[in-house]
C-alpha positions in Angstrom: 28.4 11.7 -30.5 30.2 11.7 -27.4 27.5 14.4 -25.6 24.9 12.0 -26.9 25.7 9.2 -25.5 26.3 10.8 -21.8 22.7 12.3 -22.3 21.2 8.8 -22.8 22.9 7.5 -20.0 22.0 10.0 -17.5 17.9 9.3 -18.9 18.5 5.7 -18.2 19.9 5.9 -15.0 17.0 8.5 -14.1 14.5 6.4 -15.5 15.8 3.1 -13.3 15.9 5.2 -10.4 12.3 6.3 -10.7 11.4 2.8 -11.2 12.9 1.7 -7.8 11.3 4.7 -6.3 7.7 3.7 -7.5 8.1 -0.1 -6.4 9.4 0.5 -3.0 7.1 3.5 -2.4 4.0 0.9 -4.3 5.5 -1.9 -1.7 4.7 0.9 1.4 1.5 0.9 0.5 0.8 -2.6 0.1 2.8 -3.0 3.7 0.7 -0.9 4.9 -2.9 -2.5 3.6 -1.5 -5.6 5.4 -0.8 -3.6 8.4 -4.4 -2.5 8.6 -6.2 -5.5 7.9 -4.0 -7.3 10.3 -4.8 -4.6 13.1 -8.3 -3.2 12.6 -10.3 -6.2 10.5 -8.8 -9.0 12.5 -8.5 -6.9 15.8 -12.4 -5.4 15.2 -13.5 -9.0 14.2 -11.8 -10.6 17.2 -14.8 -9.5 20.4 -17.4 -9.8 18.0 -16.7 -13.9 17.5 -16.9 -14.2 21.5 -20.2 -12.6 22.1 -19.0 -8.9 23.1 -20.5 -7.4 19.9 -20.5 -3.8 19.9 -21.1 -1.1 17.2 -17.2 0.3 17.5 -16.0 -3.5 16.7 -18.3 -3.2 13.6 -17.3 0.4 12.7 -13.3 -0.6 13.4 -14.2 -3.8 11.1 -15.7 -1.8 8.6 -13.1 0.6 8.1 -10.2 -1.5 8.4 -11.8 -3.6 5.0 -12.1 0.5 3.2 -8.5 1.1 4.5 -7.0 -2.2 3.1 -8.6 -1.5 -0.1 -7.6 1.9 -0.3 -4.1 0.9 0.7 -4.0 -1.9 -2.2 -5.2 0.1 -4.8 -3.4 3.5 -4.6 -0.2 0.9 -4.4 -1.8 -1.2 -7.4 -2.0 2.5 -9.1 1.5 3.8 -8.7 3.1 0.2 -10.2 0.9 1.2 -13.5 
């Protein structure tokens, strides 16, 4: 019984460690979809509200919103 027991144990322990793994490394991700929004979406979104419109502030725009999603849902994906 003894051997058992230790066995179980040493699975739980592995299977709470895991679990901490996947939420900080699903909390990265979501850091980082803040990170990009904040930077490229707001930052790309900034010239174009005061008339210095451009095709790179569209593009930088643009791909900030695909980032931030991407971000969010690969993060959304390793929590499930």
């Amino acid at each position: 019984m003894g051997n058992f027991e230790e066995n179980r144990k040493t699975k739980e322990e592995t299977r709470k460690k895991n679990d901490v793994r996947r939420e900080k490394m699903a909390g990265y991700f979501f850091d980082l979809s803040k990170l990009s929004f904040a930077g490229m979406v707001i930052g790309g979104i900034t010239p174009l509200l005061s008339n210095l419109s451009d095709s790179a502030n569209w593009i930088t725009a643009v791909g900030g919103i695909i980032s931030t999603y991407g971000f969010a849902f690969f993060a959304n994906r390793i929590l499930k």
